[in-house]
C-alpha positions in Angstrom: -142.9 13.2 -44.4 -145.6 13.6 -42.0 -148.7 12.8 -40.4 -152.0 14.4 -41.1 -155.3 13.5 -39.1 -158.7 15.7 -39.3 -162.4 15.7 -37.9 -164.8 17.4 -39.8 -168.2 17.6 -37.3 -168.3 17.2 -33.6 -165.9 16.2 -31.5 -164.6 15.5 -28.1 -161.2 17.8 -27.9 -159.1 15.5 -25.4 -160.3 12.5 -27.2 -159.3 14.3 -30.7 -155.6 15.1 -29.2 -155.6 11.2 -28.4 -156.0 10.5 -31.7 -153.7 12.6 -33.3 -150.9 11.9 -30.1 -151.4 7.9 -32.2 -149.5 9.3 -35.2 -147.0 10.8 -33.8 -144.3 8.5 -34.6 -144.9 9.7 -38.4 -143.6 13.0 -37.4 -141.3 13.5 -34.3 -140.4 17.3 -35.3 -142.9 19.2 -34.9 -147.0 19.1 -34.4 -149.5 21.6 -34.9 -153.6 21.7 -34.6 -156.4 23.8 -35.3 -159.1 22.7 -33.9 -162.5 25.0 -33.5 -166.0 24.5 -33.1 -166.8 21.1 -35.8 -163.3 21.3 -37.3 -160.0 19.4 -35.9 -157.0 19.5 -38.2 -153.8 18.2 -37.1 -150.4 17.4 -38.2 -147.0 15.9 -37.2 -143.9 16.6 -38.9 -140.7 14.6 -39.9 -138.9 18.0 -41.3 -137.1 17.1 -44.4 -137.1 19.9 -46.7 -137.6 23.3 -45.6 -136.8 22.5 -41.2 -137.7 26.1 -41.0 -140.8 27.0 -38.5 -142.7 29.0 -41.4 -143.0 25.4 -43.3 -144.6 23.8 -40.1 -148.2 22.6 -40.7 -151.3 23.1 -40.8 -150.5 26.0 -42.9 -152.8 28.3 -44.2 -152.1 30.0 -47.6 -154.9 32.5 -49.0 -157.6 30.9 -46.6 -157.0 27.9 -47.5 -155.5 25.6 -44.6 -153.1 22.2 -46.1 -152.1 19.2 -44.5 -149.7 17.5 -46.5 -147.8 13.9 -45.6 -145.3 13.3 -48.0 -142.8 15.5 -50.6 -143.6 17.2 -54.1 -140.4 16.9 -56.1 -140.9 19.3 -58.6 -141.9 22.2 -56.3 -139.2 24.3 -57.7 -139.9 23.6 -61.2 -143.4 24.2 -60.6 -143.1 27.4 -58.7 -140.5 28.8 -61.1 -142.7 27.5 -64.5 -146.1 28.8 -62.7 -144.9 32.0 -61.4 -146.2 31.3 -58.0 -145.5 34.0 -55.5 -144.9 32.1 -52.2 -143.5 33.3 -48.9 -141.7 29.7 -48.3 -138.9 27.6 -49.4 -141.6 24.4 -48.9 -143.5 22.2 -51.1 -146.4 22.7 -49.0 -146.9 25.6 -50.0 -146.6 24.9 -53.6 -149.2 22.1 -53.0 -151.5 24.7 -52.0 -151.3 27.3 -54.5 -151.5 24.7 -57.1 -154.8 23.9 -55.5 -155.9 27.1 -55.4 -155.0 27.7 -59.5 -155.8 23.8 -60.9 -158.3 22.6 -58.3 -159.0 19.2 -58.7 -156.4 18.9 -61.5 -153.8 19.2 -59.0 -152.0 15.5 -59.1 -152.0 16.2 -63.2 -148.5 18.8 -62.2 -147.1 17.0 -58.9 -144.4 14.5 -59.5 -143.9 12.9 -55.6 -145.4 10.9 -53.1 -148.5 12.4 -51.3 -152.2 12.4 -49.0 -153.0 16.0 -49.2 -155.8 17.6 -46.9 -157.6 21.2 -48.4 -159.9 22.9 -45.7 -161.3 25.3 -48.5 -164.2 27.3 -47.4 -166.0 24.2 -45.5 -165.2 22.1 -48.3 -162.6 19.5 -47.4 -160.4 18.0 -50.3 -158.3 15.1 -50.0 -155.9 13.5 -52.6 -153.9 10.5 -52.9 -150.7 10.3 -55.1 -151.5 7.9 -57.9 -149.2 5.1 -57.0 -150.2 4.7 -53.0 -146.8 5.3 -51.7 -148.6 7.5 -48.6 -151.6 6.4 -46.5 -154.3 7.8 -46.8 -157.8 6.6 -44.6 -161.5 7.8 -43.9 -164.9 7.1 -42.1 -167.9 8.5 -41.6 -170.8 8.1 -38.6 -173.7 9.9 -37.9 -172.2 13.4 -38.8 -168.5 12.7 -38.2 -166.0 12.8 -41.2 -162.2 11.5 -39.9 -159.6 11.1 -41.8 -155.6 10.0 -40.6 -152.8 8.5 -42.2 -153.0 5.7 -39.9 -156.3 3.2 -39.2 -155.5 3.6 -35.3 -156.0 7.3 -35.3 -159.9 6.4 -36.8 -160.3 3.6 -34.2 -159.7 6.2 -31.1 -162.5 8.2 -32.5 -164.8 5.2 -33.4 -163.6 2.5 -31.1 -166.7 0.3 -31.8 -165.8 -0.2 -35.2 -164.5 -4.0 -35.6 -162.6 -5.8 -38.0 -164.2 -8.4 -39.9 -164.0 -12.2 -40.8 -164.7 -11.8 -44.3 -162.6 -9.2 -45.6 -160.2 -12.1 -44.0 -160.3 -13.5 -47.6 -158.5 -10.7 -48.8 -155.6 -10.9 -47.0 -155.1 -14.1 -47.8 -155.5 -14.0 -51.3 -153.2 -10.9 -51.5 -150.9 -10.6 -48.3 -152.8 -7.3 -47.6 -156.1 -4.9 -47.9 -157.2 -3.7 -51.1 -158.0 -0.4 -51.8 -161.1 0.6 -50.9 -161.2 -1.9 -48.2 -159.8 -2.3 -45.3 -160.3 -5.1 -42.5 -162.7 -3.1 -41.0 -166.0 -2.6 -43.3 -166.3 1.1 -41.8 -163.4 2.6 -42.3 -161.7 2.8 -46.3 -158.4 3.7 -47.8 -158.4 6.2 -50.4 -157.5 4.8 -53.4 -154.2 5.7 -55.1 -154.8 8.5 -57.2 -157.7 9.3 -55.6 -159.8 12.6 -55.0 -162.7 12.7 -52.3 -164.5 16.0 -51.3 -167.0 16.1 -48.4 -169.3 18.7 -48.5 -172.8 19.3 -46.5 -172.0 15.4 -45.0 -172.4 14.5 -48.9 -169.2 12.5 -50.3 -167.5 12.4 -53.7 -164.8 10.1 -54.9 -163.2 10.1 -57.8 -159.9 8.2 -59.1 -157.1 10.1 -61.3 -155.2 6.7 -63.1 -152.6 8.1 -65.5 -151.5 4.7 -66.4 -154.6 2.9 -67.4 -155.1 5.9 -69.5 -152.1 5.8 -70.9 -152.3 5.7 -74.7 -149.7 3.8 -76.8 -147.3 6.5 -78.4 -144.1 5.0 -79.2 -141.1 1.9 -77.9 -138.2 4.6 -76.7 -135.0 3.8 -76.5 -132.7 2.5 -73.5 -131.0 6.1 -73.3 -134.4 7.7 -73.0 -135.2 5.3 -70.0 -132.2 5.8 -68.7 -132.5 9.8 -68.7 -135.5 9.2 -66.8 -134.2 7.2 -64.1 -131.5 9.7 -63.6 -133.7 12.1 -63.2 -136.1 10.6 -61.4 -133.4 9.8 -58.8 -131.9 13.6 -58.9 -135.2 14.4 -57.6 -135.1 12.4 -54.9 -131.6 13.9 -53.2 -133.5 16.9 -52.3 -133.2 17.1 -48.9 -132.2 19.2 -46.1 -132.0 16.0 -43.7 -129.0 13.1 -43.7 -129.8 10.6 -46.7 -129.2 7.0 -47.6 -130.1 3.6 -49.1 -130.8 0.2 -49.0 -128.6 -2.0 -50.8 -129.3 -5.8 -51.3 -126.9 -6.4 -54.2 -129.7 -6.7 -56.4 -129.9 -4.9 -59.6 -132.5 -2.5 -58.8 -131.3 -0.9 -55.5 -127.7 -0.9 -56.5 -128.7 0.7 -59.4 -130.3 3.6 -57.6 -127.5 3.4 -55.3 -124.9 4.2 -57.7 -126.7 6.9 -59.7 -127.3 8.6 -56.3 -123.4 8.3 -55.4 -122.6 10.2 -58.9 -124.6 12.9 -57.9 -122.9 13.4 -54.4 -119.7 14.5 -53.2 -119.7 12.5 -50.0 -120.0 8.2 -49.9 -123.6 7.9 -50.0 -124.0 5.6 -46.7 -126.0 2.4 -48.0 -127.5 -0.5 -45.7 -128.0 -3.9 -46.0 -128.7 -6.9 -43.6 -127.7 -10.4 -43.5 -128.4 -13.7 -41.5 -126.3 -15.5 -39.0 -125.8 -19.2 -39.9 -127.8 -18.8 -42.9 -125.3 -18.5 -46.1 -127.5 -19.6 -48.5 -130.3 -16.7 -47.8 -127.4 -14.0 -47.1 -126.6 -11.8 -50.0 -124.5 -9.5 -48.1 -121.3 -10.2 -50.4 -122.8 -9.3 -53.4 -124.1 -6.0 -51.6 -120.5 -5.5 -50.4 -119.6 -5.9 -54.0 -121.9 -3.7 -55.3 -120.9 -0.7 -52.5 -117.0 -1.1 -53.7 -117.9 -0.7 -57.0 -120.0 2.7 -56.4 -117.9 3.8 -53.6 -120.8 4.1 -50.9 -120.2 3.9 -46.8 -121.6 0.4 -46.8 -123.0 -0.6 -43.2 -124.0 -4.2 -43.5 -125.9 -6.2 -40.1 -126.7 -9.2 -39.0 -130.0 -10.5 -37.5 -130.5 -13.9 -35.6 -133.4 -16.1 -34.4 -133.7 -13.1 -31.5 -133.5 -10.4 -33.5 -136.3 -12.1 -35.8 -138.4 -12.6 -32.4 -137.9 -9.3 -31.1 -138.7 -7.7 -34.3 -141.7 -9.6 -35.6 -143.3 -8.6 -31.8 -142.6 -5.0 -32.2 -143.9 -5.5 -36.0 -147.2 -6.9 -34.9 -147.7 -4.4 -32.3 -147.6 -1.4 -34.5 -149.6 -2.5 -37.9 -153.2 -1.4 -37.9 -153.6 -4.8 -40.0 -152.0 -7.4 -40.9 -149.1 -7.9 -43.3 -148.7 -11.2 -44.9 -145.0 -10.1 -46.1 -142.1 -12.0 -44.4 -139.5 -9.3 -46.0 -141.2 -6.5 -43.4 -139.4 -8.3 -40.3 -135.8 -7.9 -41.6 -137.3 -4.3 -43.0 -137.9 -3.3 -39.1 -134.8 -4.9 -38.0 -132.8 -2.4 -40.8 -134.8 0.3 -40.2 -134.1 0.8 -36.8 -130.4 0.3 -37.2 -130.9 3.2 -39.9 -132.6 5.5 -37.6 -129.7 4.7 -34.7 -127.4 5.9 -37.5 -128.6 9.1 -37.9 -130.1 9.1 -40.9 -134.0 10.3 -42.1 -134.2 9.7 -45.4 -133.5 6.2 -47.4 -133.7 5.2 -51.1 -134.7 2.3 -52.2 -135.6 -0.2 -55.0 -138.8 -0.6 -55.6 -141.0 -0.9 -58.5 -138.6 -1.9 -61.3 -139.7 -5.8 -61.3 -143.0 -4.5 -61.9 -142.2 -1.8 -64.5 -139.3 -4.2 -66.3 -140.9 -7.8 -65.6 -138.4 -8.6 -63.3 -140.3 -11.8 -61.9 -140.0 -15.4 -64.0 -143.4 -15.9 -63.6 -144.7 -13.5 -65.9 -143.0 -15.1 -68.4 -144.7 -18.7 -67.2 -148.2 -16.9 -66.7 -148.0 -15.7 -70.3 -147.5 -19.1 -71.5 -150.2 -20.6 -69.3 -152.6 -18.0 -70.9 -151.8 -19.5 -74.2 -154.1 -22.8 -73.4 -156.8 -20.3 -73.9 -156.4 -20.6 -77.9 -156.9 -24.6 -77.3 -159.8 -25.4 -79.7 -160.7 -28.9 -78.1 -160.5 -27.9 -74.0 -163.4 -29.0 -72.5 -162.1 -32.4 -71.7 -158.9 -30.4 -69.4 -161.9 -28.3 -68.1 -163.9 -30.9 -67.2 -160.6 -32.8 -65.6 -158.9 -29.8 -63.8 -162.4 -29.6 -62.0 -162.5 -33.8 -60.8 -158.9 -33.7 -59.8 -158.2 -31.2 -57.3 -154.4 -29.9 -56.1 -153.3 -28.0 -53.3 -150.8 -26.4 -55.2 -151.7 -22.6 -57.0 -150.9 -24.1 -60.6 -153.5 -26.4 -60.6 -156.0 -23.0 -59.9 -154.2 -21.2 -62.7 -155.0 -23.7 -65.4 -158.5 -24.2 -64.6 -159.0 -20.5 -64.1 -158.1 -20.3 -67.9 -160.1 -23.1 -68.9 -163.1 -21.5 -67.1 -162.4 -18.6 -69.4 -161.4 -16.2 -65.4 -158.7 -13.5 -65.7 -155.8 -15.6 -64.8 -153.0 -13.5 -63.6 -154.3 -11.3 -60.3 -151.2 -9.8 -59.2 -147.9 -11.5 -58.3 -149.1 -10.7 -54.7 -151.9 -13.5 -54.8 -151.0 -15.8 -51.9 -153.7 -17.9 -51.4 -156.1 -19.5 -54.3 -159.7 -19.2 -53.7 -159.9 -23.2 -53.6 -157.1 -23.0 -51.3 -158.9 -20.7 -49.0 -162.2 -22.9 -49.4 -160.3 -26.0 -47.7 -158.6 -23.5 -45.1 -161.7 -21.7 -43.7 -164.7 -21.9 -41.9 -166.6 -20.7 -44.2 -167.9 -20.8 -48.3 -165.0 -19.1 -50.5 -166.3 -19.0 -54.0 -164.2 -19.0 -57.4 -163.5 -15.7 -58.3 -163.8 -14.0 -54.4 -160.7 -12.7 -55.0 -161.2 -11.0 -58.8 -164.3 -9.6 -56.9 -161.4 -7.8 -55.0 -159.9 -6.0 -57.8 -162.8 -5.6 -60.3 -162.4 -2.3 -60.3 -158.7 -2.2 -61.5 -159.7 -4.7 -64.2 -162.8 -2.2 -64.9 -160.2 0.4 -65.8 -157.7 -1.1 -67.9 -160.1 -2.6 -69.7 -158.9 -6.4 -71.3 -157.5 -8.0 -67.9 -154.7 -9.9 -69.4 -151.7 -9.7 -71.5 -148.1 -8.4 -70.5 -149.9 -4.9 -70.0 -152.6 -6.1 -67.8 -149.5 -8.1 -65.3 -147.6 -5.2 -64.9 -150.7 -2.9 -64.4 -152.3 -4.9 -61.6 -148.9 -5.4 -59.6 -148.2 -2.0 -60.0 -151.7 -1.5 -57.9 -151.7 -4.2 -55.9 -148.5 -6.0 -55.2 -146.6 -2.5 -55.1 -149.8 -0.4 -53.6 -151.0 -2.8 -51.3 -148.3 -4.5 -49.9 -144.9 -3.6 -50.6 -144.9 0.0 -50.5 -147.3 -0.3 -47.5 -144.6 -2.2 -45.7 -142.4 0.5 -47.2 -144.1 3.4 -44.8 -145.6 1.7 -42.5 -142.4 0.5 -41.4 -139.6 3.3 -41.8 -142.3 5.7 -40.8 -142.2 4.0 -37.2 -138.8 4.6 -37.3 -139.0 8.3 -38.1 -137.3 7.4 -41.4 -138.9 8.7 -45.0 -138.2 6.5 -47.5 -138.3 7.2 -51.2 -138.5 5.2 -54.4 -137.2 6.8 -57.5 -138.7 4.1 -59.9 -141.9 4.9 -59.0 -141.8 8.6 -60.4 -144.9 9.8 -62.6 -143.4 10.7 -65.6 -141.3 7.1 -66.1 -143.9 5.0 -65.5 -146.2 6.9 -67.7 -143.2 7.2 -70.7 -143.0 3.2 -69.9 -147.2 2.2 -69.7 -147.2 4.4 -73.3 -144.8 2.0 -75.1 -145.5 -1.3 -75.9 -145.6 -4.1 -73.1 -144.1 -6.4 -75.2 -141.3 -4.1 -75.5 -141.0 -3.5 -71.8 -141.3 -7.6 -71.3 -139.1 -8.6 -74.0 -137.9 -12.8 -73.7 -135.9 -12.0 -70.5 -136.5 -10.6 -67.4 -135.8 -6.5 -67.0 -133.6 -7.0 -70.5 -134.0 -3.2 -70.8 -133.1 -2.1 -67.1 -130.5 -4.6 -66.9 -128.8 -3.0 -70.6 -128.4 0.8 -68.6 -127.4 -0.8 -65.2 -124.2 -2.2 -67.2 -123.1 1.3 -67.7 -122.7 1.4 -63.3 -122.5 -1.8 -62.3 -120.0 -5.1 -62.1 -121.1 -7.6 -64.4 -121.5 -9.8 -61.4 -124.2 -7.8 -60.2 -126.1 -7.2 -63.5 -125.9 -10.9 -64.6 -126.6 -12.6 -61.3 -129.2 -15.3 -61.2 -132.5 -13.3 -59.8 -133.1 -15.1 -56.4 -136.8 -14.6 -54.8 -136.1 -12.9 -51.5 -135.8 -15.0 -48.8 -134.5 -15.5 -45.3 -134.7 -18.0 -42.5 -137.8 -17.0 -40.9 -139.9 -20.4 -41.2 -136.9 -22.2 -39.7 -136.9 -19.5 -36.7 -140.3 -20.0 -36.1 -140.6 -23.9 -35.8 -136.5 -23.8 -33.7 -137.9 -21.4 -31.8 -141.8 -23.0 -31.2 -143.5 -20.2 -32.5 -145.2 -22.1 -35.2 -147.4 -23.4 -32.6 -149.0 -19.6 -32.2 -151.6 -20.8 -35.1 -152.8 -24.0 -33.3 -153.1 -22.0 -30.0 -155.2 -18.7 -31.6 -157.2 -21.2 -33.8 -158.5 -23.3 -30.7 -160.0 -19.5 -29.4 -161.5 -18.2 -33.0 -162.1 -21.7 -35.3 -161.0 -19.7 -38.1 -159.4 -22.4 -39.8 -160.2 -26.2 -40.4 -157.5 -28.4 -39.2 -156.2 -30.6 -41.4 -154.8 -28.2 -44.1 -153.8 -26.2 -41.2 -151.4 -29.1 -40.2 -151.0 -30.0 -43.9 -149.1 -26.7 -44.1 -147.5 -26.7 -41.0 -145.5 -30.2 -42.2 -145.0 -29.4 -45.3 -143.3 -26.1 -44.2 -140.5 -27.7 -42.5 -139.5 -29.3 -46.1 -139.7 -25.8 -47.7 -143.2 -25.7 -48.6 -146.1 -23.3 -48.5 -143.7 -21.0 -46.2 -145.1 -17.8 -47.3 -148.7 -19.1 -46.8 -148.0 -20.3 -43.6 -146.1 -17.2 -42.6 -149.6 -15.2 -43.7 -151.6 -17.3 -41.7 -149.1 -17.2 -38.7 -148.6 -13.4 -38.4 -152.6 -12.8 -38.7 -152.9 -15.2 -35.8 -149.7 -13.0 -34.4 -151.7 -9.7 -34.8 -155.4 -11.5 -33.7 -153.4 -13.2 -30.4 -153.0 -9.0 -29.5 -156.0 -7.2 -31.1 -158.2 -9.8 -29.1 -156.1 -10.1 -26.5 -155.8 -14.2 -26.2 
């Protein structure tokens, strides 16, 4: 796990080194540059696999010179199926000869998490693994090509690029940026899966999506899932560095969890982290419960109103943008407490609610989308649009009695009507589809079980949580990896039938093969929505009042649902919303310095 950062075109070298020096938290190891005339190529390195000096980066293999942030599971498969001769026990070096055989083809054999850099000949190639779990940014001025795993790195090169009101909308519809945007309309994420070559200042994108191509082959069976996940996690104990896990005491984290502790002969050590005074958001007993049955070196903690504070302010200070999810302050408070433990690589959960329908509103959205089928609907149309609600189901309906996509991603925060009464400024209907067009493009029909778990896949998973995944443990030095998210099972799961996958209960399959390693008290839990104290800390502690203070310098938002949400908060309601708007106020308060 790494950092990789390039200029292609001229540059100022001490500025360049700047730049680079930004990412080093990515990779405390080891750094290496090459940097000649119109070409800087750098890298830092969190050593994980391979610690030997030959596997340091950039590393040039048959004149071609690699950058790559992230691991390649199957590197010894592929070298051992491919016959390819390397000098090196790393999966860089795999990467690279695969690129020189398959070319473009490249993410076709590579089952791991990746942004990939290929100086080949003054041709640079850069690739994205297909579900966004690394980073992966670009821009382009006059004749300057940057790319960098972080937005920061680009901004030390281009400081006169600025962030922008409207792609505000975005982040409030969706907690975060989506790919291709960022908040500033110069600089761009490569998408997931994505391929771009920049040649003679010319660029080309283009997007490798294995799972909207997926074609419908057969419904496997639980065992075949369950091989899958085994394997999937076997993959992910390669390592020459400490390991370990988070473990909430859900389903899906204990369940990786355990079948990472059968494949060890030491406890597997496994984190979790609770609230003080707070027993109805602490889960820590049923994570406690979950590490006795497994046998892991459970290390639970406990975070406070201070810790919260603390955190959030070291939070905001490090994001490049902000991130509208309240589960990344208790993430940075963990994190941390991993990293004093000693260890550099972490499993964790994510992706099976997506992949098994884990959330109870997919079950309630595929309902809503029934009223689409009413033959006589115009009079609902025509009333959903005179009687206007604050609340997101009064969107969804008329959405589908305006014949819109209705489900956009269990990430959607605000409504576009909700952010029309918010801002300063016309949101129209549909602002936020305009977002993810391009995903919709793909699939093809945007709705259905298949079209739900698609989009969260790409942007609840891309966008925000795994973001917050690396953004986070990566400032820590930590590399974290999610064995749900492998290539092969999602594909084997996108090529059965989503019905099957959905079924008349949330994650019926996953929840059958996590009875084989798990207490019944775990597997048949009620699924709680994370959740922790943080809107209580911020009104006991007076932080709430950040969004007044920041709004009197910008006018971003009109005042009265500003208060609306504010009061209704402190009854439970609207937290997350408020919590958005509070942290982008958080993050403007410092970018803007108020």
């Amino acid at each position: 796990m790494c950092a990789i950062f390039g200029i292609v075109g001229r540059y100022d070298k001490s500025k360049a080194m700047k730049a680079f020096a930004a990412l080093s938290h990515r990779g405390p190891d080891n750094s290496g540059v090459v940097a000649r005339n119109g070409l800087f190529l750098g890298h830092h390195r969190l050593a994980v696999i391979d610690p030997l000096p030959e596997a340091d980066q950039p590393m040039c293999v048959d004149g071609v010179t690699v950058l790559l942030n992230g691991e390649i599971y199957n590197y010894r498969e592929l070298k051992e199926e491919l016959g390819l001769n390397c000098r090196t026990r790393s999966d860089t070096e795999v990467a690279a000869r695969l690129f020189l055989e398959y070319g473009r083809r490249l993410p076709e054999y590579i089952r791991g998490m990746y942004a990939i850099a290929f100086w080949d000949g003054g041709v640079l190639h850069l690739f994205r693994d297909p579900f966004g779990k690394k980073p992966l940014y670009w821009a382009k001025s006059g004749d300057r090509f940057v790319f960098a795993s972080e937005i920061g790195a680009i901004l030390e090169i281009f400081p006169h690029f600025r962030w922008s009101r409207e792609r505000i909308c975005s982040y409030l519809s969706f907690q975060s940026f989506v790919s291709p945007d960022t908040l500033y309309p110069q600089i761009h994420q490569l998408e997931p899966g994505g391929y771009l070559r920049y040649e003679g200042s010319e660029t080309f994108i283009d997007v490798y999506d294995p799972v909207a191509s997926a074609v419908f082959a057969r419904n496997p069976d639980s065992d075949e899932i369950e091989e899958s996940i085994r394997e999937s996690v076997k993959y992910r104990l390669v390592s020459d560095a400490p390991m370990g896990a988070l473990l909430s005491g859900g389903v899906d984290s204990s369940l990786v969890a355990a079948l990472a502790q059968r494949e060890m002969q030491d406890p597997l050590p496994t984190f979790t982290v609770g609230y003080a005074e707070y027993e109805k958001y602490d889960e820590r007993r049923f994570a406690d419960e979950a590490a006795r049955h497994i046998g892991s070196d459970h290390r639970s903690f406990e975070m406070d109103m201070d810790d919260f504070l603390q955190s959030v302010d070291e939070l905001a200070a490090h994001l490049d943008e902000p991130l509208g999810d309240p589960a990344a302050v208790p993430l940075w408070f963990l994190a941390k407490k991993v990293r004093e433990s000693g260890i550099k690589v972490l499993l964790s959960g994510d992706g099976a609610d997506e992949l098994f329908f884990g959330y109870r509103p997919y079950y309630e959205m595929a309902d809503i989308e029934g009223a689409k089928e009413l033959k006589y609907r115009n009079w609902l149309r025509n009333y959903f649009r005179s009687n206007y609600s604050p609340n997101r189901e009064w969107e969804w309906y008329k959405r589908v009695f305006d014949g819109s996509v209705l489900f956009r991603s269990s990430a959607e925060l605000f409504t576009d009507l909700q952010q029309n009464r918010l801002l300063k400024q016309n949101v129209k209907d549909d602002t936020s589809m305009s977002r993810i067009a391009h995903h919709a493009e793909r699939f093809g029909e945007p709705s259905g079980a298949g079209w739900m778990s698609y989009i969260d896949l790409k942007v609840q998973l891309g966008e925000v949580f795994l973001k917050k995944l690396d953004r986070v443990t990566m400032a820590h030095g930590i590399e974290a990896r999610s064995p749900f998210m492998d290539r092969k099972l999602v594909e084997r799961l996108f090529s059965a039938d989503p019905g099957w996958r959905m079924g008349d209960s949330p994650k019926r399959v996953l929840k059958d093969i996590a009875s084989k390693y798990l207490p019944n008290g775990i597997v048949g839990r009620k699924k709680k929505g994370f959740s922790y104290p943080y809107m209580e800390w911020l009104h006991e502690s007076g932080e709430i009042d950040l969004v007044y203070r920041v709004n009197r310098e910008i006018g971003l938002f009109a005042k009265e649902p500003l208060t609306f949400m504010v009061e209704r908060s402190k009854k439970g309601r609207f937290k997350h919303h408020l919590y958005a708007v509070w942290f982008l106020c958080k993050w403007l308060e410092r970018e803007l310095g108020l």
